[in-house]
MIFIMAR-806335 format. One record per atom (N, C-alpha, C): atom name; residue in three letters; residue number from 0; x, y, z. Coordinates in steps of 0.02 Angstrom, whole numbers, always signed. Each point is the difference from the previous one (the first is absolute). Example, Ala and Ser with C-alpha at 12.3 -4.5 7.8 and 13.67 -1.06 7.14 Angstrom:
BEGIN
   at    aa     i        X        Y        Z
    N   Ala     0     +660     -284     +390
   CA   Ala     0      -45      +59       +0
    C   Ala     0      +45      +60       +0
    N   Ser     1      -18      +53      -36
   CA   Ser     1      +42      +59       +3
    C   Ser     1      -39      +55      +37
//
This chain:
BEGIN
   at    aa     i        X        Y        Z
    N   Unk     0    +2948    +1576    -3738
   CA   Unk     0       -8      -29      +66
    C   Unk     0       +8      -76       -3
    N   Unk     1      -39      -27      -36
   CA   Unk     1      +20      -69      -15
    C   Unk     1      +75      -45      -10
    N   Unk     2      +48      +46      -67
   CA   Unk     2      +47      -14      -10
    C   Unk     2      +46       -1      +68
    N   Unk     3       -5      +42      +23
   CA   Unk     3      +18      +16      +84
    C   Unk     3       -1      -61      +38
    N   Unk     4      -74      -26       +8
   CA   Unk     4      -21      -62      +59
    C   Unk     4      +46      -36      -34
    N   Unk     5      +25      -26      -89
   CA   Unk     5      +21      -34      -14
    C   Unk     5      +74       -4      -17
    N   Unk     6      +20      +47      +59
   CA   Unk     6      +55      +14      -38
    C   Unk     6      +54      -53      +29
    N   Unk     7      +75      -37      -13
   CA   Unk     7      +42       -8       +8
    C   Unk     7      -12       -6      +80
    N   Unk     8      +39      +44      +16
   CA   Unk     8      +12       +4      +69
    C   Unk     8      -66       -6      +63
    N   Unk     9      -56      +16      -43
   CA   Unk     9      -82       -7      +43
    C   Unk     9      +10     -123       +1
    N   Unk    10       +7      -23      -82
   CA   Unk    10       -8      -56       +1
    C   Unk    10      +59      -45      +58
    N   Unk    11      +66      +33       -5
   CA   Unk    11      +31      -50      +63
    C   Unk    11      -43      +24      +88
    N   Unk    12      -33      +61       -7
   CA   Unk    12      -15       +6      +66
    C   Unk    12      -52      -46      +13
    N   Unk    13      -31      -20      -62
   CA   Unk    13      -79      -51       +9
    C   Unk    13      +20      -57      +14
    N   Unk    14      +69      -32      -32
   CA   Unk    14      +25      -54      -11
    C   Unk    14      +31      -14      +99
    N   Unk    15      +11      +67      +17
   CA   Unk    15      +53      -17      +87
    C   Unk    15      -73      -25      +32
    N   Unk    16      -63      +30      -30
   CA   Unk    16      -73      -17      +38
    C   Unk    16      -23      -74      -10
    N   Unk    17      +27      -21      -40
   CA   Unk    17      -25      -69      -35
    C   Unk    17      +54      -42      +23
    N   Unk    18      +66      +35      +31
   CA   Unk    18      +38      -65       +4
    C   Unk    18      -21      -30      +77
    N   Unk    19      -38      +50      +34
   CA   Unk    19      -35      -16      +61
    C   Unk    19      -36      -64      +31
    N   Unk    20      -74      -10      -34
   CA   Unk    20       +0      -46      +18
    C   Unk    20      +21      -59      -41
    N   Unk    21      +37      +13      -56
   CA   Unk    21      +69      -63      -15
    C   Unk    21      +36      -38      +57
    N   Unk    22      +19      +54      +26
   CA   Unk    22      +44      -18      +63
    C   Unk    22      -21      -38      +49
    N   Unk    23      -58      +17      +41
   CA   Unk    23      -50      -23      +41
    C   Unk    23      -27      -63      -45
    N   Unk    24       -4      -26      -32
   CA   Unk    24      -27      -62      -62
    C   Unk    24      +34      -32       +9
    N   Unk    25     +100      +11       -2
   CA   Unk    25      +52      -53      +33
    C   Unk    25      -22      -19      +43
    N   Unk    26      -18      +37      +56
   CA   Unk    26      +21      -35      +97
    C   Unk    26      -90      -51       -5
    N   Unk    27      -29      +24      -45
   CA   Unk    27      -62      -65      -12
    C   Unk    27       -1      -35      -41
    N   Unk    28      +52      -22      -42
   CA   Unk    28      -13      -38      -58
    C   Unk    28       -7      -70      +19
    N   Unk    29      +18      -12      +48
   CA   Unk    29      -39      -64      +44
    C   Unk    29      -49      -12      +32
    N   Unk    30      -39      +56      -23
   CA   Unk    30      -80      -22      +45
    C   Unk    30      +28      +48      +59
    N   Unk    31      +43       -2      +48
   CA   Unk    31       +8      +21      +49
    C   Unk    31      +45      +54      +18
    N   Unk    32      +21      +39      +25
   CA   Unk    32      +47      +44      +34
    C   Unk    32      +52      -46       +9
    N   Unk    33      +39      -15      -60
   CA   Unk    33      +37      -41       +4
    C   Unk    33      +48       -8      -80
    N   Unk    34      +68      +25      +21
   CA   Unk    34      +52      +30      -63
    C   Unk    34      +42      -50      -29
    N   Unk    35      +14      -46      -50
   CA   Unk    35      +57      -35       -6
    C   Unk    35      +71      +41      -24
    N   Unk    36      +40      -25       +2
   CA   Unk    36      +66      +46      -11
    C   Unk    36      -25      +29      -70
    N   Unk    37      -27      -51      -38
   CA   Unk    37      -12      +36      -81
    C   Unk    37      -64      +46       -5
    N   Unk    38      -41       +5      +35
   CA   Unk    38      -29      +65      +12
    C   Unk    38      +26      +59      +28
    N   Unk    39      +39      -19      +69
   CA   Unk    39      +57      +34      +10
    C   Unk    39       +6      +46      -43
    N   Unk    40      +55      -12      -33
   CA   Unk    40      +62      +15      -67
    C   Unk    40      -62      +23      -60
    N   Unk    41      -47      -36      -11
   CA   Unk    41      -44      +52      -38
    C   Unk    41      -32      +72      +12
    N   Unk    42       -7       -1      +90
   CA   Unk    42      -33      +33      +27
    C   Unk    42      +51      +79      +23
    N   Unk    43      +50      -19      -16
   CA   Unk    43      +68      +26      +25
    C   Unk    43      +22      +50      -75
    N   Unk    44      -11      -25      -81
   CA   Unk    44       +8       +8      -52
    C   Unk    44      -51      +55      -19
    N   Unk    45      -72       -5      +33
   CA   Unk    45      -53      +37      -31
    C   Unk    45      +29      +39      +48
    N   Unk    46      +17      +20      +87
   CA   Unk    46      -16      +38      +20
    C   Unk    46      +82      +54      -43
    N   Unk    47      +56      -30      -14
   CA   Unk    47      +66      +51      -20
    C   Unk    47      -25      +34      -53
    N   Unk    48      -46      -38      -52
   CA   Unk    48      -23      +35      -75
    C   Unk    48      -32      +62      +28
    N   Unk    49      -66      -29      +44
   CA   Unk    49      -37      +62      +21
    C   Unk    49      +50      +52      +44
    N   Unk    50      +33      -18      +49
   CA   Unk    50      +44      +54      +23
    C   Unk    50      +61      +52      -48
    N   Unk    51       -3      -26      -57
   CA   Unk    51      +31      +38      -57
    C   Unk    51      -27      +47      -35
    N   Unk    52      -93      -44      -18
   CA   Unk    52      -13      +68      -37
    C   Unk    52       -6      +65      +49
    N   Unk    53       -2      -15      +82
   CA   Unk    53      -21      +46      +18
    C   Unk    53      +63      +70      +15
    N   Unk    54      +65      -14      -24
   CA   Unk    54      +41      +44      -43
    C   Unk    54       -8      +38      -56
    N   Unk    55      -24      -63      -52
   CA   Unk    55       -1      +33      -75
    C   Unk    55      -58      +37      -14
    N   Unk    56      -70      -27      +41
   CA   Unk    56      -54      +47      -29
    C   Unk    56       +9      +57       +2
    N   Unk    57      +17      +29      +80
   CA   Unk    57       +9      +73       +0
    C   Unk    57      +71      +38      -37
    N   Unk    58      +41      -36      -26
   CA   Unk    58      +44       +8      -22
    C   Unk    58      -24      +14      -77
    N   Unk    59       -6      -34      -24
   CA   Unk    59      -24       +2      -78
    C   Unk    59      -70      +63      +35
    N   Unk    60      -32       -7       +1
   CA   Unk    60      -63      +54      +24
    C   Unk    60      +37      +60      -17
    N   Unk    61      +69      +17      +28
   CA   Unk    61      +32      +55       +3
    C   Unk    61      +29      +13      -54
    N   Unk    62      +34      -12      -42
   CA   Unk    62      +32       -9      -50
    C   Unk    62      -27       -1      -72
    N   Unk    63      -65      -34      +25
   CA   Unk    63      -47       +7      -65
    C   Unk    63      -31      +58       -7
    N   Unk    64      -14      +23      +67
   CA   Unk    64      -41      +50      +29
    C   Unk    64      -81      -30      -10
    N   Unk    65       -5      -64      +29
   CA   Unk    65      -81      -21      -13
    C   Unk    65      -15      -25      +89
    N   Unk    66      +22      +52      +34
   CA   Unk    66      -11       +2      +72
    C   Unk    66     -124       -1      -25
    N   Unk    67      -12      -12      +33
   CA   Unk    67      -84      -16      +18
    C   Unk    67      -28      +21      +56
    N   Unk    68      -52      +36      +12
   CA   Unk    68      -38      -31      +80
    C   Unk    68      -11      -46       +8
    N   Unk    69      -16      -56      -21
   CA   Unk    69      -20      -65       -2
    C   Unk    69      +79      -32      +40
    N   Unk    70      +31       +5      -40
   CA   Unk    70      +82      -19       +3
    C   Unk    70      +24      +20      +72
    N   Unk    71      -10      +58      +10
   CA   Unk    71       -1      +28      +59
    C   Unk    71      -32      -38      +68
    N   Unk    72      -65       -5       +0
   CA   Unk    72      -22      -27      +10
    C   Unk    72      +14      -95      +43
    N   Unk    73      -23      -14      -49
   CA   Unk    73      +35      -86       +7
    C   Unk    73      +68      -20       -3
    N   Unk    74      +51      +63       -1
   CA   Unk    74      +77      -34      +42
    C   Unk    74      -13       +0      +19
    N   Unk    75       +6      +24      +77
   CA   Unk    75       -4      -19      +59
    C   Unk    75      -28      -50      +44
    N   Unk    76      -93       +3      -39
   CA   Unk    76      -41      -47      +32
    C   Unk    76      +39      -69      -38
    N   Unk    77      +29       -4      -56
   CA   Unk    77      +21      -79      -27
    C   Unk    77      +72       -8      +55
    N   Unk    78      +47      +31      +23
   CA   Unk    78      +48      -13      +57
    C   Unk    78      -26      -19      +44
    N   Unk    79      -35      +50      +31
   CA   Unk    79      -33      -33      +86
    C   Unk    79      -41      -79      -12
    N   Unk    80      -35      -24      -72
   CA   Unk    80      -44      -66       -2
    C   Unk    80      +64      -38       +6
    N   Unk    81      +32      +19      -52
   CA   Unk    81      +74      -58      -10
    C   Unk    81      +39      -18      +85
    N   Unk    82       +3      +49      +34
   CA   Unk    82      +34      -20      +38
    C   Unk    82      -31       +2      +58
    N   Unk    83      -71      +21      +21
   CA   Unk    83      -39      -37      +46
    C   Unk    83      -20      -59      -16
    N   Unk    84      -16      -16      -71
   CA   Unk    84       -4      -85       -4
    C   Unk    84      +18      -37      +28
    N   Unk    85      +86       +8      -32
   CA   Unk    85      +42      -32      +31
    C   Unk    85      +32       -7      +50
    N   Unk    86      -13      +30      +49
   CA   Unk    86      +23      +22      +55
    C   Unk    86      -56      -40      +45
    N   Unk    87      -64      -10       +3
   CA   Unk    87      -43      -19      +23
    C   Unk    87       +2      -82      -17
    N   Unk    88      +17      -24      -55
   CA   Unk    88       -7      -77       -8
    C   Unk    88      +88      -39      +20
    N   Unk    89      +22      +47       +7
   CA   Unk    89      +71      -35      +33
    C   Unk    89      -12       +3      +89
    N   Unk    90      -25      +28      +11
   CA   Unk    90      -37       +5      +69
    C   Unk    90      -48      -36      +13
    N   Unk    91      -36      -28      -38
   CA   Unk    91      -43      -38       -3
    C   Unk    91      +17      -92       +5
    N   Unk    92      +62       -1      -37
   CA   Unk    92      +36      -52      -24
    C   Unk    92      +64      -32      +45
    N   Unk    93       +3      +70      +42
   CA   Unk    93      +67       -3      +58
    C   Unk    93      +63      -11      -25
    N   Unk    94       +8      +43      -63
   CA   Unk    94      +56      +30      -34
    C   Unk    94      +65      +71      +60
    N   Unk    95      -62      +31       +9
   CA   Unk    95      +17      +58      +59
    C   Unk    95      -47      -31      +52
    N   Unk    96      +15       +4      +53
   CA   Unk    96      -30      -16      +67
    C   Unk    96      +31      +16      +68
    N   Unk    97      -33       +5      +54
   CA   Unk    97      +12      +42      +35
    C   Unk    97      +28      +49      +24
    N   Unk    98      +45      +45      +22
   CA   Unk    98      +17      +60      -10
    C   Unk    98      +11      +39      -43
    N   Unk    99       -2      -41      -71
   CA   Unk    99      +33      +19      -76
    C   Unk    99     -101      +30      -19
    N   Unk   100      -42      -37      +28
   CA   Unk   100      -53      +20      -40
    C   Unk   100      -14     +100      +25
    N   Unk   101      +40      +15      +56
   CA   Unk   101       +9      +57      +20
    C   Unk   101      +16      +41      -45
    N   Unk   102      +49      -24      -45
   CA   Unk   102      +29      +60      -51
    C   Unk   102      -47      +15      -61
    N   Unk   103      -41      -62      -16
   CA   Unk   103      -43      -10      -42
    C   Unk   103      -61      +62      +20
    N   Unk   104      -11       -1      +67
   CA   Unk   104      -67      +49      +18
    C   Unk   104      +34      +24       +8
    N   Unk   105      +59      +60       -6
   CA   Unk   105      +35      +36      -10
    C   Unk   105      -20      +49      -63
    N   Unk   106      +22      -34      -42
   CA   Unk   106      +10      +10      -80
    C   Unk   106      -67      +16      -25
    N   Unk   107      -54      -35      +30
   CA   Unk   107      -89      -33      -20
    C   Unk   107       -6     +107       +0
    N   Unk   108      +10       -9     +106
   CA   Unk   108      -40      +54       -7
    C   Unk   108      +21      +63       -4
    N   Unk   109      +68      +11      -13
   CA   Unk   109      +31      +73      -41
    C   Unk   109      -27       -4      -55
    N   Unk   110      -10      -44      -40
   CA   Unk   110      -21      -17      -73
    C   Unk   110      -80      +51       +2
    N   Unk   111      -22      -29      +30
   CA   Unk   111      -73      +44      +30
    C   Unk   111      -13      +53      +29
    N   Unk   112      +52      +23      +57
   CA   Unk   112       -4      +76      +13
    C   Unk   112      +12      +39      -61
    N   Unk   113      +78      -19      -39
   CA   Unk   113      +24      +33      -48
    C   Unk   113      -74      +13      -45
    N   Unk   114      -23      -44      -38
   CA   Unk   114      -57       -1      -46
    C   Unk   114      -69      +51      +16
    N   Unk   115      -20      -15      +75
   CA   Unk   115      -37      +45      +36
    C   Unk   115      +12      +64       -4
    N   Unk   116      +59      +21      +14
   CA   Unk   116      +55      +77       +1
    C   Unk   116      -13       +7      -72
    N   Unk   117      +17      -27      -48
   CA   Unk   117       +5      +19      -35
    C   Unk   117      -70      +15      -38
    N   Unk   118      -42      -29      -16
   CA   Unk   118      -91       +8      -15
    C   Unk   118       -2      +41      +31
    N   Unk   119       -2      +27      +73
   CA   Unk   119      -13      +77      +44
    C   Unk   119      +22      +59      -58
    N   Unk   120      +67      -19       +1
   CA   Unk   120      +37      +57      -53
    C   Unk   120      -19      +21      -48
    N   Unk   121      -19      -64      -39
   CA   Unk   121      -15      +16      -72
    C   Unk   121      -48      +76      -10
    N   Unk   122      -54      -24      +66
   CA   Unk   122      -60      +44       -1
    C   Unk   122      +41      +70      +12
    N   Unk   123      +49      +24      +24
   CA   Unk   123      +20      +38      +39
    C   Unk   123      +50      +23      -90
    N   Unk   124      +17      -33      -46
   CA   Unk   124      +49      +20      -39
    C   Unk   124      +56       +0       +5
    N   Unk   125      +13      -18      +63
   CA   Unk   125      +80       -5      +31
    C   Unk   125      +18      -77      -23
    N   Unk   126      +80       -9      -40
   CA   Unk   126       +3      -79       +1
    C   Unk   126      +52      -22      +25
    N   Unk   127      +23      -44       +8
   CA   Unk   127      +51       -5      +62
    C   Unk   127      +46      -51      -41
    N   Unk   128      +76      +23      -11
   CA   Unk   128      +39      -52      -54
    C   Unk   128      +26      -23      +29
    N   Unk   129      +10      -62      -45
   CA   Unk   129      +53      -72      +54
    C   Unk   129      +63      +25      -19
    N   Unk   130      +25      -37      +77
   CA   Unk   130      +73      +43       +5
    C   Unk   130      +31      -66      -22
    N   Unk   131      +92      +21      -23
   CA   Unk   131      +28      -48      -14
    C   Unk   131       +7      -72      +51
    N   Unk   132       -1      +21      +74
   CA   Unk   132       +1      -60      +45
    C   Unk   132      -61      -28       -6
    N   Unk   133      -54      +14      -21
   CA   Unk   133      -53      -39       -2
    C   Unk   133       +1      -40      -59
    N   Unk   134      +15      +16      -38
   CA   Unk   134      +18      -41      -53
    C   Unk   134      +43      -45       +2
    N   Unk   135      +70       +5      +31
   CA   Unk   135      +34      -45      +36
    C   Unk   135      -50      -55      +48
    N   Unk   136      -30      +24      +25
   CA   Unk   136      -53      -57      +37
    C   Unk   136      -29      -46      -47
    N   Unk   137      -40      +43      -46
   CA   Unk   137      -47      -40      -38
    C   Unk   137      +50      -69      -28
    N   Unk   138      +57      +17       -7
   CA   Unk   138      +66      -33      -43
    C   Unk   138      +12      -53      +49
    N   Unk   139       +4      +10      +63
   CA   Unk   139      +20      -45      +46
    C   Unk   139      -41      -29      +18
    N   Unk   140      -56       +5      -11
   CA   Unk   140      -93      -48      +27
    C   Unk   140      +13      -52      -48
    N   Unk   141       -5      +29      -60
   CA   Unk   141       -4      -55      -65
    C   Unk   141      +46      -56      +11
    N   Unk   142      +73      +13      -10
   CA   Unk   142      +41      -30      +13
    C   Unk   142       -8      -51      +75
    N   Unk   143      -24      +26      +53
   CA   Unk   143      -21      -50      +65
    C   Unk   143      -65      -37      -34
    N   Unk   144      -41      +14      -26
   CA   Unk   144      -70      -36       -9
    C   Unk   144      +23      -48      -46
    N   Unk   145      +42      +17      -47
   CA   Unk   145      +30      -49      -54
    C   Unk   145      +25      -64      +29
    N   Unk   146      +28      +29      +28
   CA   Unk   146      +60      -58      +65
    C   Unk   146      -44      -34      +19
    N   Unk   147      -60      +15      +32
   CA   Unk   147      -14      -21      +52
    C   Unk   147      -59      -64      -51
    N   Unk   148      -35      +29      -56
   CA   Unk   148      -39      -51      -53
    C   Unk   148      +40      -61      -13
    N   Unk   149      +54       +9      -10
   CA   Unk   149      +63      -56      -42
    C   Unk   149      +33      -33      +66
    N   Unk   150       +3      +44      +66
   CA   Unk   150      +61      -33      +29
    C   Unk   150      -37      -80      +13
    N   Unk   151      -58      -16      +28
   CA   Unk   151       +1      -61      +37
    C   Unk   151       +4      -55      -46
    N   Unk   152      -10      +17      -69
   CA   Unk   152      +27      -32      -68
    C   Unk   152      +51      -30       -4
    N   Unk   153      +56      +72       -1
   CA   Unk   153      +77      -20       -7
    C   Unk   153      +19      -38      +70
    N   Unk   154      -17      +15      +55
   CA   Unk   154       +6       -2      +73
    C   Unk   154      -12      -75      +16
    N   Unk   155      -50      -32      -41
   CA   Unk   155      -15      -73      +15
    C   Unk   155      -26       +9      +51
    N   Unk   156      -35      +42      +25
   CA   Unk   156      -46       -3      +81
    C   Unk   156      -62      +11      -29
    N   Unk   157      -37      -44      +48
   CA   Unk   157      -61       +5      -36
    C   Unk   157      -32      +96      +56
    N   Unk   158      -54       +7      -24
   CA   Unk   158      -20      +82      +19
    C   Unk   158      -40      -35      +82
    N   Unk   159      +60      +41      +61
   CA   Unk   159      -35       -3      +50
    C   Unk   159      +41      -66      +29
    N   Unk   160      +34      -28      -12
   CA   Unk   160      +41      -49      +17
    C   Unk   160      +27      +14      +57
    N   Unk   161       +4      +72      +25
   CA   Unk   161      +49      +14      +63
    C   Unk   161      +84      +16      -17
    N   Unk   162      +21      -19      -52
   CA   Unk   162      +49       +8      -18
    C   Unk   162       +0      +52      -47
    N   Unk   163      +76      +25      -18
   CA   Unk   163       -3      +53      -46
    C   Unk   163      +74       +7      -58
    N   Unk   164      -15       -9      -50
   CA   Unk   164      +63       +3      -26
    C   Unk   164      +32      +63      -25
    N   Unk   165      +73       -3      -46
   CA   Unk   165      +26      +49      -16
    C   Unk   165      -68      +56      -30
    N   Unk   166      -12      -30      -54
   CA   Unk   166      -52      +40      -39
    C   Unk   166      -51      +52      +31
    N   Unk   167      -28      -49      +46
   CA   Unk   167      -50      +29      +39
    C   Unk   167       +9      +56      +30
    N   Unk   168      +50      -33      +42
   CA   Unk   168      +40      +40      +60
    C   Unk   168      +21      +63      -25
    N   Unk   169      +24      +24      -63
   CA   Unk   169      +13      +61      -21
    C   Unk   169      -44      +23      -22
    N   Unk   170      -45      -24      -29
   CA   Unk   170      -90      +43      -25
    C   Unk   170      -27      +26      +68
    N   Unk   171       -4      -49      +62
   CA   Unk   171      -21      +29      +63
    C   Unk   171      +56      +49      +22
    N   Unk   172      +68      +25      +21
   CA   Unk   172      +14      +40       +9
    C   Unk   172      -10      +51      -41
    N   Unk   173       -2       +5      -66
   CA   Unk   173      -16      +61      -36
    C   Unk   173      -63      +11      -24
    N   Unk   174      -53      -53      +39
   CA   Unk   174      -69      +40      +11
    C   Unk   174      +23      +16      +67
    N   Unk   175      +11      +13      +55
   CA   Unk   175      +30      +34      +68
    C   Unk   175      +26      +68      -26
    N   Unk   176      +51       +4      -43
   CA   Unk   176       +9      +55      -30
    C   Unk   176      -42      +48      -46
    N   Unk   177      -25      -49      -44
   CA   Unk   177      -52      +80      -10
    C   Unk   177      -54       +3      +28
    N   Unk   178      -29      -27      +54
   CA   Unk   178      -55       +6      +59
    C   Unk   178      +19      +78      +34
    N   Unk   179      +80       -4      +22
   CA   Unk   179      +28      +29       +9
    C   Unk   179      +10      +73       -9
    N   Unk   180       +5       +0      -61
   CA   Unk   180       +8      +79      -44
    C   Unk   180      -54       +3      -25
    N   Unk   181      -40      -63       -1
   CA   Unk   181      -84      +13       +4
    C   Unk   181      -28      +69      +41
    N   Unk   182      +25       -9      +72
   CA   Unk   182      -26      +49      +52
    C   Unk   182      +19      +53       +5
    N   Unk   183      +76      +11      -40
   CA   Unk   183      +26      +65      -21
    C   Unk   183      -38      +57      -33
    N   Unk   184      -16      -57      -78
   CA   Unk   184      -16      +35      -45
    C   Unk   184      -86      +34      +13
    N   Unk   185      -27      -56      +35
   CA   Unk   185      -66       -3      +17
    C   Unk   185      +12      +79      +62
    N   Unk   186      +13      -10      +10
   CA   Unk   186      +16      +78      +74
    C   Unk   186       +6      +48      -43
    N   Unk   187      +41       +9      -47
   CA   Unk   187      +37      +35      -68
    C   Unk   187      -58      +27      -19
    N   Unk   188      -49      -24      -48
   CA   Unk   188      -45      +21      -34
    C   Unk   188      -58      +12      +63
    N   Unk   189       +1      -23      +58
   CA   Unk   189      -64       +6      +50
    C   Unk   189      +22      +87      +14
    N   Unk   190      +57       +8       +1
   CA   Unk   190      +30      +74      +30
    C   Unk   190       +7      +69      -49
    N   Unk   191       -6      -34      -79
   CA   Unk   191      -10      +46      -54
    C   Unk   191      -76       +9       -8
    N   Unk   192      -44      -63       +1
   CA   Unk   192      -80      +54      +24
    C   Unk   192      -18      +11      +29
    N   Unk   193      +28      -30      +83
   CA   Unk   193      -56      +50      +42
    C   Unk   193       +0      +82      -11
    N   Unk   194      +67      +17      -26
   CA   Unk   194       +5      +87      +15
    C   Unk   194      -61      +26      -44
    N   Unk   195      -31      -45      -37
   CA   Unk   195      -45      +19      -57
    C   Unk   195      -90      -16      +36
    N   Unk   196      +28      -59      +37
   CA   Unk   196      -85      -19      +58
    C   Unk   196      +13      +50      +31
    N   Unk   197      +42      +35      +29
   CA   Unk   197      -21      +50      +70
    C   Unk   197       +1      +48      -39
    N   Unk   198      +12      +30      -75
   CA   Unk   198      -15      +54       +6
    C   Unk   198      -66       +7      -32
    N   Unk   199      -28      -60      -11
   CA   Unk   199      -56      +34      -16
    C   Unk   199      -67      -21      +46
//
């Protein structure tokens, strides 16, 4: 059981938990809610590492065959911290702002029905697998949240400026997009358990 908690693929999932409030430590390393481009670009670096292992853990998990409950477990809850974090202090910072923070409570609260649905299930033994388009999402969040950490960096705008550059501007349309297939996928899995709430 131990070797398990310690295994390989369990240690990058601790490591996506730890790169957390790393991240959140950038947008204050000035005392304040307040990012320089080189926190930025640091803040931008921890979050791609952590968005990688969260490929390889379950990947190696598989392969090794040192899948865990534990492991089990804390994927998921280490995705939803990583990217409600961040999702919340760029909103905070006026990275995304007004209609864009829409896609954000988008994403927040499928993230939470899904999780909800899914804890119901568990009890029930029924488990509900991610489909390939959801995974495509997860792919396209990262990639917008990435954008969106680095763009006002590369962008030379400061966060909330009113203006928006290349960088930005494509992290906010493709958080629009997977907000998007957010509500798909979120309907998707809402429509594979209810048949399992009503029948019982």
């Amino acid at each position: 059981m131990a070797s398990r908690a310690y295994s390989i693929p369990n240690l990058l999932t601790y490591g996506r938990i730890l790169a957390v409030p790393l991240i959140v430590f950038c947008f204050f390393i000035e005392g304040r809610l307040e990012s320089s481009d080189f926190a930025r670009w640091t803040a931008f670096g921890l979050f791609v590492v952590a968005s990688i292992t969260d490929y390889f853990d379950g990947y190696l998990a598989r392969i090794w065959n040192q899948t865990s409950n534990i492991g089990r477990m804390l994927d998921p809850i280490a995705d939803k911290l990583l990217v409600a974090s961040v999702l919340l202090l760029m909103a905070a910072d006026g990275t995304i702002a007004g209609w864009t923070i829409w896609a954000a409570i988008i994403i927040l609260c499928r993230e939470i029905l899904v999780s909800g649905l899914r804890e119901y299930l568990a009890d029930l033994k029924v488990s509900v697998p991610v489909t390939r388009i959801a995974k495509w999402k997860t792919t396209i969040q990262m990639v917008a949240i990435g954008l969106l950490l680095v763009g006002p960096a590369m962008d030379g705008v400061p966060p909330g400026a009113g203006e928006t550059g290349v960088v930005t501007g494509i992290g906010i349309a493709l958080l629009w997009a997977a907000a998007l297939i957010t509500m798909y996928t979120g309907y998707d899995y809402f429509r594979a358990g209810l048949k399992h709430i009503v029948d019982e």
